[in-house]
ZADO-1210 file (C-alpha; in nm, 4 decimals, padded with zeros to 6 digits):
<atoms>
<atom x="08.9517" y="13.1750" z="18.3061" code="UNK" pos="1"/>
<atom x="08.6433" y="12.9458" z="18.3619" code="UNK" pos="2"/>
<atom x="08.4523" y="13.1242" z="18.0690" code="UNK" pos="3"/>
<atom x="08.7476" y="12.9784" z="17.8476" code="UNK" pos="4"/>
<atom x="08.7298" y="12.6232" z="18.0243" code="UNK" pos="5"/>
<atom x="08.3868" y="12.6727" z="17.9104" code="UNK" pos="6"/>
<atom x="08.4115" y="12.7280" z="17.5820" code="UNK" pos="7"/>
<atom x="08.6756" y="12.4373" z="17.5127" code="UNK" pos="8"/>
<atom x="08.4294" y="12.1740" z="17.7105" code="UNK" pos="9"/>
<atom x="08.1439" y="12.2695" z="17.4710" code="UNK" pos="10"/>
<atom x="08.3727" y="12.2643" z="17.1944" code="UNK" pos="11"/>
<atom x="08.4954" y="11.9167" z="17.2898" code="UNK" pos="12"/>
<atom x="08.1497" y="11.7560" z="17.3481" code="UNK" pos="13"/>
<atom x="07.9671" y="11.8688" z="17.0551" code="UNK" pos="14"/>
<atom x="08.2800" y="11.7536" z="16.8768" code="UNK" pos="15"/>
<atom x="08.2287" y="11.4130" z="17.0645" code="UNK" pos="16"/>
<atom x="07.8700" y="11.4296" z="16.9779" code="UNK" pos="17"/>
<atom x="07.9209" y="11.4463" z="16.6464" code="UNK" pos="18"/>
<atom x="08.1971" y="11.1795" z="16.5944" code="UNK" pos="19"/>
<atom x="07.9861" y="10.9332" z="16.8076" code="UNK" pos="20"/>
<atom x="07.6233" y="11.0170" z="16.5637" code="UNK" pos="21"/>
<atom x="07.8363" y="11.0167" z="16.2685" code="UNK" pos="22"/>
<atom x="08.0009" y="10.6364" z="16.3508" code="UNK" pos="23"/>
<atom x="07.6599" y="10.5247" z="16.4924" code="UNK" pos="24"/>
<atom x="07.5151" y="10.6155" z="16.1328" code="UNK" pos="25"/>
<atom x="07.7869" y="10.4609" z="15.9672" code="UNK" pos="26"/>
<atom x="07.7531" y="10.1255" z="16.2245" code="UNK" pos="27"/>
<atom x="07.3639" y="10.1628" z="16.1036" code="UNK" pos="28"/>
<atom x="07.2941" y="10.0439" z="15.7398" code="UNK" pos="29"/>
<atom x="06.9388" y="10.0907" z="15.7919" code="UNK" pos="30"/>
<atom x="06.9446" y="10.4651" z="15.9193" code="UNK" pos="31"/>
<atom x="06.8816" y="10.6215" z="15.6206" code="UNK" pos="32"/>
<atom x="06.5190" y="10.3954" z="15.5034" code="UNK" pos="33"/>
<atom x="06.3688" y="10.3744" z="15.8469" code="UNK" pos="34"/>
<atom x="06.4831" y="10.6745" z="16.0673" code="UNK" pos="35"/>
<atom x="06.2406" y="10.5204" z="16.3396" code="UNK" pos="36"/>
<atom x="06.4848" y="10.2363" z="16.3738" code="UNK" pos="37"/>
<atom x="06.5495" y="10.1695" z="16.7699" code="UNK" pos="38"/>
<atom x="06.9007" y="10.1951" z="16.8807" code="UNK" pos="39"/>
<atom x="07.0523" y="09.8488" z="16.9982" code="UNK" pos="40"/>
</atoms>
């Protein structure tokens, strides 16, 4: 069912999302006392 093929893709890329914001603030020792940082 395409509604289910739906479902899992969002699933999968918010997952993604996450995992790449969460490394890129770990990667970022300055995230946390200047949010306005640029990313590199």
């Amino acid at each position: 069912m395409p509604s289910k093929n739906l479902a899992s893709l969002a699933r999968w890329v918010g997952f993604l999302s996450v995992a790449l914001n969460i490394r890129r603030t770990l990667l970022n020792p300055f995230f946390y006392f200047n949010p306005d940082f640029p990313d590199s």
